[in-house]
C-alpha angles and dihedrals in degrees: 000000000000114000088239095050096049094050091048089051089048085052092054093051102040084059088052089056104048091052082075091205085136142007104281087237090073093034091065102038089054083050096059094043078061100052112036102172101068110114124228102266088047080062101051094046094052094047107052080045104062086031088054087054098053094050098050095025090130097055091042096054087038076060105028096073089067089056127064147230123050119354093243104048091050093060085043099073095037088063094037106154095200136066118317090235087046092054087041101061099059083051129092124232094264091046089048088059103032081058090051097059087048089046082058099040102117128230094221092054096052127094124267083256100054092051101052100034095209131120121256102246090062090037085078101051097037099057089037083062100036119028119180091358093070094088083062100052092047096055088050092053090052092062126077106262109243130251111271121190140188135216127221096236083183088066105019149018119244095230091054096043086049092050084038095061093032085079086063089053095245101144125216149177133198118267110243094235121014118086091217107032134102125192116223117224111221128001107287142165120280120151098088106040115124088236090060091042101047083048095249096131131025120188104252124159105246094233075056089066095043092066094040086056095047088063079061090198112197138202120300099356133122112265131181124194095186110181083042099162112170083345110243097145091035093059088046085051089054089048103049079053098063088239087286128120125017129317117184123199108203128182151143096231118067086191092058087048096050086053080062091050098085090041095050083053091049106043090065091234116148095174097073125105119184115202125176114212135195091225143333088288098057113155082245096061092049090054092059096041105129098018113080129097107195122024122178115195104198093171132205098274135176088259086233085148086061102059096117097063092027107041095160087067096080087057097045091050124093133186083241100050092055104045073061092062093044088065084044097039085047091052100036080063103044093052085045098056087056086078108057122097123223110294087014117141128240121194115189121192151153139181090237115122084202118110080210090065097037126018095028094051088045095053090040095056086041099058092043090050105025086125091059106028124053109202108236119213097241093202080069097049082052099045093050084045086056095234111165111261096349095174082061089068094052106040122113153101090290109037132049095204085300096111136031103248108180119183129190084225100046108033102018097242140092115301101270133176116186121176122178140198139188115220104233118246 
């Protein structure tokens, strides 16, 4: 594609995005389903650079108003994801020069604001959380999260599928602290590998698997992933069950359920049952109260955690809105305690990186049921577990080892919070 016609084309999408009618995800899916013709590297291209707006879009409207011509195009080639000549041929001399004085702007000379690119209601929590550690975190943010997979340990072992796909020259490493991920290095291809296709490997974030590996479902027992979605942690709970007993797939969204449909069929599991349910008191739930052995909770959350690989969250979120979840989040745990059997475990999570979402919902289920539920220190689940460094994953201003705390800028993965429980017998 001509370099005036892709930038005209980023422009147009960046505009779509900002609108925040929808997550961008969707926006520029539907985008693509409208123009089929685009190649893989146009995509590409279109995508990181709506996505790069969205990440820095303080700083570049901080930096727009000094360019000219329409509002979008202007932020798209702030955010251009390709070469700068390239960029710069489809530019004319006084966007040339209006993108050099960006291009010198200095980082040390810009506003708090136009550094960190968040909104001020999510500035407060974050640094009380974080101190010094908060820069960090920004310039992670501000990077593209990497390309986590999972392999299917009921069907493969990790070392065999790496050496399997590296034929392909699909290059991996091991993740640091799942047992069953691999990291891709670079942004190939996947869709289409045999490995992908014979059910032998699933995308799936490695801070994911980690939650999926802290329920530590075992052979033959009653399991319930209730807040299930497209099932990624529900297929790594199966196979970490071997396909025996009894896996349940509960959610709210049919749609989300029938994405998990093709996986499941894949993935070669026989133990899964996917059940969409009107709310977390669904006749379905009562008749299994008592009788489950295993229950992860992973709740409807802000999504905070996921900022690297959905920017325009920050800018769809509200205070309000999650003080919302937090009553959701609060009830979707206490329905889901009802299930669990004596010495039964319970695993509450998000990918939130807000106490409000995380700690304070965990504290909070711990003093109302402290007679039936006993905390577990999750850095000693891990560590039993042999997972690298565990006190590493549960170290911070807020947990003693007490809770899982993953960080992009710490650990590498999506922002994660897991706390667990056993039901007393």
């Amino acid at each position: 594609m001509h370099p005036n016609a892709l930038l005209d084309s980023c422009a147009e999408l960046v505009a779509r995005v900002l609108r925040f009618d929808h997550p961008a995800d969707a926006v520029v899916s539907h985008y693509f389903r409208e123009h089929r013709n685009l190649g893989p590297r146009e995509r590409a291209t279109l995508a990181e650079t709506a996505y790069t707006v969205l990440r820095r879009k303080l700083l570049f409207e901080h930096l727009a108003p000094s360019g000219s011509g329409a509002r979008e195009r202007r932020l798209a080639i702030l955010g251009f994801h390709g070469p700068r000549d390239f960029l710069k041929s489809a530019l004319n001399p006084r966007e040339r020069q209006w993108l050099d004085a960006c291009d010198a702007v200095r980082t040390q000379d810009l506003l708090e604001r136009h550094r960190h690119n968040l909104p001020e209601w999510l500035v407060a929590p974050v640094k009380a959380q974080l101190g010094g550690e908060f820069w960090p975190l920004v310039d992670s943010l501000a990077e593209p999260a990497p390309l986590d997979l999972r392999v299917n340990i009921y069907k493969e072992k990790r070392a065999e599928v790496q050496a399997d796909i590296a034929k392909k020259a699909i290059k991996t490493v091991a993740t640091s602290y799942s047992p069953w991920g691999l990291r891709v290095v670079g942004k190939p291809a996947l869709a289409k590998l045999d490995a992908f296709t014979r059910g032998a490997l699933e995308v799936q974030d490695e801070g994911s698997q980690l939650l999926a590996l802290l329920l530590d479902a075992r052979r033959g027992e009653m399991v319930v992933d209730f807040c299930a979605g497209a099932g990624g942690k529900t297929l790594a709970i199966g196979a970490t069950m071997r396909s025996t007993g009894r896996l349940y797939a509960f959610d709210t969204s049919a749609h989300r359920l029938d994405a998990l449909k093709p996986r499941l069929a894949r993935s070669g599991l026989s133990n899964v049952h996917p059940a969409a349910i009107a709310h977390e008191r669904d006749e379905r739930v009562k008749r299994l109260a008592g009788k489950i052995d295993r229950v992860l909770v992973d709740a409807p959350c802000s999504g905070l955690g996921t900022l690297r690989r959905n920017p325009d969250l920050k800018w769809r979120q509200s205070p309000e809105a999650v003080a919302e979840l937090a009553a959701k989040q609060t009830a979707i745990l206490e329905s889901a305690a009802r299930l669990l059997k004596p010495g039964g475990r319970l695993v509450y999570a998000t990918c939130s990186i807000l106490p409000q979402e995380n700690e304070d919902i965990a504290a909070a289920f711990t003093q109302a049921h402290g007679a039936d539920f006993v905390p577990l220190e999750v850095v000693e689940v891990l560590t039993q577990l042999k997972v690298p460094d565990a006190a590493a994953l549960c170290a911070g201003p807020h947990t003693g080892g007490e809770y899982l705390r993953l960080w992009p800028h710490r650990h590498g993965t999506d922002g994660f919070f897991a706390a667990a429980w056993t039901k007393k017998d």
